[in-house]
N, C-alpha and C positions, 0 to 999 in steps of 0.2 A: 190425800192422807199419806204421810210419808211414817214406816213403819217404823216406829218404836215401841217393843214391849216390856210390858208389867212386867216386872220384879214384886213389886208390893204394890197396894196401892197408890203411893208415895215414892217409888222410885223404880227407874225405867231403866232398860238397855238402849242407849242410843249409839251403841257402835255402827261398822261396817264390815262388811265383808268384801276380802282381796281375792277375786279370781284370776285377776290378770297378771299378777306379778308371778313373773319366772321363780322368784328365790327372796330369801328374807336373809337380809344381813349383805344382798348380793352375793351368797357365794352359797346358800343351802337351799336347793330345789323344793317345790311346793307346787306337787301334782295336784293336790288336795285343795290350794289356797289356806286362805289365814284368817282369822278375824281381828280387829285391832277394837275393843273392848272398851266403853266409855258410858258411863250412869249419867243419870239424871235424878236430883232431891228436888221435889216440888214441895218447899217448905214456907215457911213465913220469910225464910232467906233462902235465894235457889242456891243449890248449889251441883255444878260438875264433878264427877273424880277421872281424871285423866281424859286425855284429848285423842286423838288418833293420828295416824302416819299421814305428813304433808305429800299432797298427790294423789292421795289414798279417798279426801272426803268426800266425794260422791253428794249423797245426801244430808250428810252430815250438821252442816249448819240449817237448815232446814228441819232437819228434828228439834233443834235446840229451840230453835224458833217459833214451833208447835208446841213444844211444851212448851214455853214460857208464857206464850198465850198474851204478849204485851207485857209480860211485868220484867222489871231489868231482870240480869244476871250478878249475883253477890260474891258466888266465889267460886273460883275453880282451885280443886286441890290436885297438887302432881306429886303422885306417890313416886314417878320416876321420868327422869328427864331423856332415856333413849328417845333418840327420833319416831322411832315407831310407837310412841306413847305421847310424845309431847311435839312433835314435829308440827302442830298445826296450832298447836300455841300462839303464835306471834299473830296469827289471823282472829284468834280470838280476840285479842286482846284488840285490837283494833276495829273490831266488830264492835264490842261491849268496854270503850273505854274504864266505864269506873270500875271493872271487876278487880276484884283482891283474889290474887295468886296465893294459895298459901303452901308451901313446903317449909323444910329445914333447912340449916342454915347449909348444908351442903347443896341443896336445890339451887341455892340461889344461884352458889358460883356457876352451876350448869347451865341454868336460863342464862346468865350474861356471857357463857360462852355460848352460845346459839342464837343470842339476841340482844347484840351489841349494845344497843340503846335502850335497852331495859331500862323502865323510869322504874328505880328499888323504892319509892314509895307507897307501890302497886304491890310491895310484894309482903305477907305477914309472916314470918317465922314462927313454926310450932317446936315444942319439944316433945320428948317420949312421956306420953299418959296425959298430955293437955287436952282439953276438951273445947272441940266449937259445939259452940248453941247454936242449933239453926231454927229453934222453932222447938217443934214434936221429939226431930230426930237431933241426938247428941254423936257428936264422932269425937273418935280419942286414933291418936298414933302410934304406930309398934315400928321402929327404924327396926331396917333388916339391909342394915350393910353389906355389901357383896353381894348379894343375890338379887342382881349380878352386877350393880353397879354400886359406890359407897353411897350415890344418897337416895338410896333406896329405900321406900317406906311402906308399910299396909296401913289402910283405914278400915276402924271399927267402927259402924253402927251399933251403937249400945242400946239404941231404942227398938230396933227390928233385925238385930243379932247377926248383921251382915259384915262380913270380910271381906274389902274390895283388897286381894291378895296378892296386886303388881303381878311380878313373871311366876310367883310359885301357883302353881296346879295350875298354871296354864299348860295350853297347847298348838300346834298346828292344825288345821283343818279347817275351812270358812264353815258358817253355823249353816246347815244347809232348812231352816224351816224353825225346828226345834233347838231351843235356846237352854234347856237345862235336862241333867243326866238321867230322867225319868221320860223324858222324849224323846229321845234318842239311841240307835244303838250302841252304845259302851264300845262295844269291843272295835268298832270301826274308829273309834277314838284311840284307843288305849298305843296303837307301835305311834300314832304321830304323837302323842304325849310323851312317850318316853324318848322318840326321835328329839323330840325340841327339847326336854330336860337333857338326854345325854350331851347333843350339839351347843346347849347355850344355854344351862346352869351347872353344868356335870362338875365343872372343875371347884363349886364350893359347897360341895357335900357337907362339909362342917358345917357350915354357915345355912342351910339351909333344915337341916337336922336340930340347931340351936333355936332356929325362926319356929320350928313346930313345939320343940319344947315351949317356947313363951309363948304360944298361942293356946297352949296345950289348957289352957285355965278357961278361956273365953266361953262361950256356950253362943254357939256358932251354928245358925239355922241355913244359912246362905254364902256358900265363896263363891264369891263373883272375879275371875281374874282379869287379866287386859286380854289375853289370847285366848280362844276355845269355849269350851262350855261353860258353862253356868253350874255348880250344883246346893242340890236343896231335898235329897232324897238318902243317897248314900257317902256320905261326906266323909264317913271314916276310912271309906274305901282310894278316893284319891288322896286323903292327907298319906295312907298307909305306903302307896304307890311311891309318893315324893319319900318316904320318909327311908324305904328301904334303896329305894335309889339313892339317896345322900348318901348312903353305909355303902355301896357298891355291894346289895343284896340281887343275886341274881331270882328273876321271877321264876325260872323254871330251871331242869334238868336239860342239857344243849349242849352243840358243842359248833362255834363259828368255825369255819377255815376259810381262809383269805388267802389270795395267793396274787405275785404281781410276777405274770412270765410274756417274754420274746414270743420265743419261737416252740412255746406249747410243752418244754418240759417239765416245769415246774407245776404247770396244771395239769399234769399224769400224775405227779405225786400227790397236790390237792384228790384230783379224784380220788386214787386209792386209798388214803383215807378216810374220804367217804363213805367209798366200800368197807372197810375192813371197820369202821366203827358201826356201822350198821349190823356187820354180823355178828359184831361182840352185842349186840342187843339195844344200842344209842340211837331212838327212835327221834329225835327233835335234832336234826346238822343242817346248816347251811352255808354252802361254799358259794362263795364270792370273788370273782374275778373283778382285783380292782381296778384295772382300766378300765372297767366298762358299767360298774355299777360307782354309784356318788357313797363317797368316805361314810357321809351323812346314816345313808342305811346301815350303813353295816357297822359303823361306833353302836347305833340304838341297839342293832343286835347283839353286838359283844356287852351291852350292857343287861338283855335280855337272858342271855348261857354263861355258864359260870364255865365251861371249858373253850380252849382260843387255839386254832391253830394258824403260824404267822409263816408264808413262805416267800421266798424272795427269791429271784435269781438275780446272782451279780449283776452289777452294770457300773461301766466306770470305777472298778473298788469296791462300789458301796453298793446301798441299797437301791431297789429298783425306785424308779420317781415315784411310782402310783404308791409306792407300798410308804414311801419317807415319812408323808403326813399323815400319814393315820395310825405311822409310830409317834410320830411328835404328840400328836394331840392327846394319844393315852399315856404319853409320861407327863405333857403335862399336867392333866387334867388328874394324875396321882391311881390311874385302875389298880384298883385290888379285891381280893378276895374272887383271883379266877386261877387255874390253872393252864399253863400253857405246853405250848409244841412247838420246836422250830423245825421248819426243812427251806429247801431252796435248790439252788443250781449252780453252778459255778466251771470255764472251764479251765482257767488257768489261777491267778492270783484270789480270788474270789470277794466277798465282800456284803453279800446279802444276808448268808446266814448268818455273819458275825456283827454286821447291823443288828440283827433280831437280837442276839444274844445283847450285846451292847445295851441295847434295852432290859431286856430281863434281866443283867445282874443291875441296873442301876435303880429299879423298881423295886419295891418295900409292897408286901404282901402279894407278889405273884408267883405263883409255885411252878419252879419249870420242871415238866413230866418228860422222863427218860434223858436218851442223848441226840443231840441235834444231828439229824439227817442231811447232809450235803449231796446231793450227785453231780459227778463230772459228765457234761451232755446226758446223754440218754439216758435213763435210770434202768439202773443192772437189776438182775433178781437179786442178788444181794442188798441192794436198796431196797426195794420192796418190802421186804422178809424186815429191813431196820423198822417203816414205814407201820407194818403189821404192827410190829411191837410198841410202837411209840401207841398207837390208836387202842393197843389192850390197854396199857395203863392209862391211856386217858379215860376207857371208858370204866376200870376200875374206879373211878375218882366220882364219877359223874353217876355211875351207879350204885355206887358207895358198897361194893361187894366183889370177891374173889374171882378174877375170872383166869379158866386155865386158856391157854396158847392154843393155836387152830393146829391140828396135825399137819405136816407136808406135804 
């Protein structure tokens, strides 16, 4: 008996679970593993909704196989053509010759980039609100361009109210037993969910904000996504999750500092402002040395605290290397609605802090708190004392009240 579970009577999880791979996307670590998310409709017409990542199937054709029980395969729909969703595509299809692929017309172009010899007779075009009959169960499609890719699509179960919902309300984490949000603990879910939202949908906030609006009408008993859990208990709760992350709503009261240093000066001044926002009363900080922790962590937590402190010491002119990309990636990905800090190190020309700043005036809704701390080598008490002051008014912002200056 090869494990696939109930969803309904009628339709199954026949994903898998990834413990072995290093990283998803090859570049974003996955202590946790992943799951790559794929249904089964046991109808008067079978039907798939997404495939799983090639290399990844394990048991995979073998569940299909148990469900079908000897009767063909009618269709598989691909709500998105990433590899880790449709990568195992081309074995299907050779598996189960007469199966009808159906996506949009933008799917197609993606299958015949990833599968040269695509015979497009195999393949059925839907548009937005069309309905397949499979029998019992009716599915209709909601396109959700950019998120994250343009031929991005969700499927609705109109008969048993289920949203098979592509990358949104997915997550990181292989399913370790329990397959939906009533079986599981939440909260061990919740930093790799918003790690894999900030990492790898962050940058279409709009677009994913516009996807909840349109779905906002459905009456929605089940999101089933390609990554992560299942749910079918508190659904308001992760659509809420996605929705405030779209807007760059911070979850909580926080404040990251990030700091990328040589030779240990630069992570004196991170410390100290961990100290000194501590004693303003900023009970949620988390400083991160980025050469040593992955970007990955620490974007999720900048998306986590609405306050950010960014420090660099020169190098070469510019910004330090650890620190470069995980400036690139919050401008591009458009962060807003945080407040910031800059400091760093420098001991001639410099070029870290003014990176940072470089950043912050070219960013639209980030509010930079105080004046940018520089120190030459060592940091002076006259640093320090700047340092204090930057971290009062940060924690003004963060604790949204008055706060006076620590005596001398």
């Amino acid at each position: 008996m090869y494990f696939s579970a109930k969803i309904t009577e009628t339709v199954s999880w026949i994903g898998i679970n990834d413990r072995k791979s290093d990283s998803f996307e090859n570049y974003i670590p996955l202590p946790k593993g992943v799951s790559y998310n794929s249904y089964f409709i046991n109808d008067e017409k079978t039907c798939i909704i997404d495939a799983v990542e090639f290399g990844s199937e394990g048991n995979y054709f073998k569940k299909i196989r148990q469900n079908l029980n000897g009767r063909p395969l009618d269709y598989v729909v691909i709500n998105h053509m990433e590899p880790d969703h449709g990568g195992a595509l081309s074995d299907l299809i050779t598996i189960y010759p007469e199966v009808t692929i159906i996506g949009n017309k933008k799917t197609l172009t993606m299958i015949k980039a990833f599968n040269h010899n695509f015979d497009e007779s195999r393949f059925q075009e839907v548009v937005e609100g069309e309905i397949l009959d499979l029998g019992y169960h009716k599915l209709t499609f909601a396109f959700m361009a950019m998120v994250h890719w343009p031929e991005s699509m969700a499927t609705y179960d109109i008969t048993e109210k289920i949203l098979f919902s592509n990358d949104a309300f997915g997550s990181f984490k292989s399913l370790d037993g329990g397959l939906f949000d009533d079986e599981v603990d939440i909260a061990s879910f919740e930093n790799e969910m918003r790690r894999y939202y900030s990492n790898i949908v962050g940058k279409y906030g709009v677009q994913v904000v516009n996807v909840i609006k349109k779905i906002s009408t459905l009456d929605i008993q089940f999101i089933c996504p390609s990554h992560g859990i299942l749910w079918r208990t508190d659904i308001k709760k992760v659509i809420n999750f996605f929705n405030n992350w779209g807007q760059f709503i911070p979850d909580e009261p926080g404040v990251v500092i990030v700091y990328g240093s040589m030779y240990g000066n630069t992570a004196k001044m991170a410390e100290a402002l961990g100290t000194d926002l501590a004693t303003y009363g900023v009970k949620n900080i988390k400083i991160f040395d980025a050469s040593k922790t992955d970007s990955s962590f620490i974007i999720s937590d900048i998306w986590k605290y609405q306050g950010l402190f960014i420090g660099s010491c020169s190098h070469n002119n510019a910004l330090y290397p650890k620190i470069e990309p995980i400036i690139f990636k919050l401008q591009n990905y458009g962060l807003k609605n945080r407040y910031l800090g800059i400091f760093g190190n420098k001991l001639w020309s410099g070029g870290g802090v003014r990176g940072i700043q470089n950043f912050a005036d070219a960013s639209k809704g980030i509010e930079v708190i105080g004046t940018p701390v520089e120190a030459i080598g060592d940091p002076t008490f006259e640093n320090y004392k700047e340092l204090e002051e930057l971290a009062r008014l940060m924690a003004e912002k963060i604790l949204n009240k008055k706060i006076e200056k620590l005596e001398s």
